[in-house]
N, C-alpha and C positions, 0 to 999 in steps of 0.2 A: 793702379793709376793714381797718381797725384790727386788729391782735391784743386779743385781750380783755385784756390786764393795761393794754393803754394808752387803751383804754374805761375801765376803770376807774379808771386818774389822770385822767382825762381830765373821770370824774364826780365825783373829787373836787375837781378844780381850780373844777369848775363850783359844786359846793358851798362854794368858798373853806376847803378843810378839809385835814387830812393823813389820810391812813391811821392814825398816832399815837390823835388825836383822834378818826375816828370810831368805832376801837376801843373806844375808853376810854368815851365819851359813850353807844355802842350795844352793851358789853358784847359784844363780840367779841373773838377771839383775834388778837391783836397779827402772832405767828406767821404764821397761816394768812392775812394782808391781806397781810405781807409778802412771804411766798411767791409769792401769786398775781402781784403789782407785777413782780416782780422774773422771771419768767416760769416762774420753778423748778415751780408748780404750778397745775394748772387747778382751777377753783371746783368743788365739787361742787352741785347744783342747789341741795339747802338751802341753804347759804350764799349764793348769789344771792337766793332767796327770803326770807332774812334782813333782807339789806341792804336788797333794795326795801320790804318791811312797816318795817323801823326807820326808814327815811327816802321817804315814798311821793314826793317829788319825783323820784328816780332813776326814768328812762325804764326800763323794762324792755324794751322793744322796742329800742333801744339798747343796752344790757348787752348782752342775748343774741343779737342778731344787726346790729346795729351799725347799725342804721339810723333816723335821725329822729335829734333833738334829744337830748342828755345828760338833762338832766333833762324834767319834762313841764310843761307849760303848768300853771300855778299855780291856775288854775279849772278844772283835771281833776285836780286830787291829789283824792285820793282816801283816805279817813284808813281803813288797813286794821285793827281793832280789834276786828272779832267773826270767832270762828269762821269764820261762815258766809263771809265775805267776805276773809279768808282761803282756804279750799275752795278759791271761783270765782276767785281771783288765780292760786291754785296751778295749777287745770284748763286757764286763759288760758295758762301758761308752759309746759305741758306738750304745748298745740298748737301753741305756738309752737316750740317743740326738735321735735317731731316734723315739722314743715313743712320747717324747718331741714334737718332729717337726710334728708327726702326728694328735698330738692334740690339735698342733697350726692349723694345717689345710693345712699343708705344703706339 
């Protein structure tokens, strides 16, 4: 499995984008993108949670655990814009890292 910094070029190649740009366009810290790329720092959950609500094509089952598709089948984006659906995206990534961590042995 990929290191996550190279999931994440990985998602932006797929998005045809830079780090640069999806800061800029998605009002994120330039910093904190470069960081994570460059391996110096790991994502904190919000900031994953970030990225996938700013652009819902980003797989989140990819990001976080490296598997399936970069981005997602274009007839499952999913436009996250209310609260609510917000919530259940957050509660989906939070079983998803706990699945995770259990099968690390966590």
């Amino acid at each position: 499995m990929l290191p996550l910094s190279e999931r994440v070029k990985t998602i932006f190649d797929a998005l045809d984008t830079s780090a640069h740009k999806f800061a800029k366009d998605h009002d994120f810290s330039r910093t904190s993108l470069f960081n994570i790329l460059s391996g110096r720092n790991q994502p904190i959950f919000g900031l994953i949670e970030r990225m996938c609500a700013a652009e819902p094509r980003i797989s989140a089952e990819y990001l976080l655990r490296g598997e399936g598709e970069p981005l997602r089948d274009k007839r499952q984006s999913v436009d996250l814009t209310t609260v609510e659906q917000l919530r259940e995206f957050k509660n989906e990534m939070i079983q998803a890292l706990d699945k995770r961590i259990q099968e690390l042995g966590g």
